[in-house]
N, C-alpha and C positions, 0 to 999 in steps of 0.2 A: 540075827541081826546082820550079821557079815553077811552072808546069802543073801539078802536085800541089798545090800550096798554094792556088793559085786555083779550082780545082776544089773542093776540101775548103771554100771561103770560099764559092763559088756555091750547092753543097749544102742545103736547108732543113734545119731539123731537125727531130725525128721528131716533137714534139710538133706542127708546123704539117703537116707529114702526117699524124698522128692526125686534129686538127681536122677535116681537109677532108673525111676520110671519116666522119665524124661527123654531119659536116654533110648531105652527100648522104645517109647513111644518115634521117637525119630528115627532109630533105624529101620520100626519095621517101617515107617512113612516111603523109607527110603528103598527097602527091599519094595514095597509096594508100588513105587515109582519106576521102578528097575522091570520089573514084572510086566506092566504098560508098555514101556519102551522096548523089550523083546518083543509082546506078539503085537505087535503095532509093526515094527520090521519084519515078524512072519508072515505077516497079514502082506505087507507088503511085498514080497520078496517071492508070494506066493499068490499074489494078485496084482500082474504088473498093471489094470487097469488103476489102479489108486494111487500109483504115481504120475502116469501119463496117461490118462482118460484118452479111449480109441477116438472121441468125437473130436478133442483138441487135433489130433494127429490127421483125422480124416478132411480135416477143414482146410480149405484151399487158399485161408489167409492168413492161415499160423506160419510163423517161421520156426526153422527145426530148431534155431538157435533159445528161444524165446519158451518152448518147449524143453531142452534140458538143463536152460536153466531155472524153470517151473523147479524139476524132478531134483536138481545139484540142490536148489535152496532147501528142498524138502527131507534130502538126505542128513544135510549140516546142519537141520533143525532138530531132527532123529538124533543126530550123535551127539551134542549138547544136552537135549534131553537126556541122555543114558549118561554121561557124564557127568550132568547134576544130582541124576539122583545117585550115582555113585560117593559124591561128595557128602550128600545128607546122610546114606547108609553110614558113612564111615567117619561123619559128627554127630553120630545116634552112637557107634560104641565107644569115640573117644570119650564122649557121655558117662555113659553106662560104667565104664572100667575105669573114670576116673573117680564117680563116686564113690567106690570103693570106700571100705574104712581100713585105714593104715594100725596097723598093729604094732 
């Protein structure tokens, strides 16, 4: 009878179960996010056509100005993105380690 009771008291309960997978669900969301945001900047960094398309550049009514600030907008869009998912990674484990059960 004690061996049931103290089983039943070891037990978390389901909302600290909930939590944890919660948590790992958002951080991997967030590692997942992180993952895009590098080869999306590989991609980039290694195909400068995807920042500055050679036709924009080739055209005789672009201005250069207008052009890298095409490429500025598109980099401070890049790094926002890797910044938020860094944010979500890292309220996926405060998550996670806060569900914890306290002993």
């Amino acid at each position: 009878m004690n061996d049931e009771l103290n089983e039943k008291i070891d037990r978390e309960p389901a909302e600290q179960i909930a939590g944890r997978f919660v948590g790992i669900a958002v951080f991997l969301a967030g590692i997942v996010l992180l993952i895009v945001t590098f080869s999306m900047a590989y991609q980039a960094f290694h195909q400068p056509d995807i920042l500055l398309p050679l036709s924009s550049l080739q055209s005789p009514t672009t201005s250069v100005s207008s052009v890298y600030a095409r490429a500025g907008v598109l980099l401070v869009l890049l790094f926002v993105m890797g910044y938020l998912a860094s944010l979500i990674a890292a309220r996926g484990a405060q998550l996670l380690f806060s569900a914890r059960k306290e002993r």
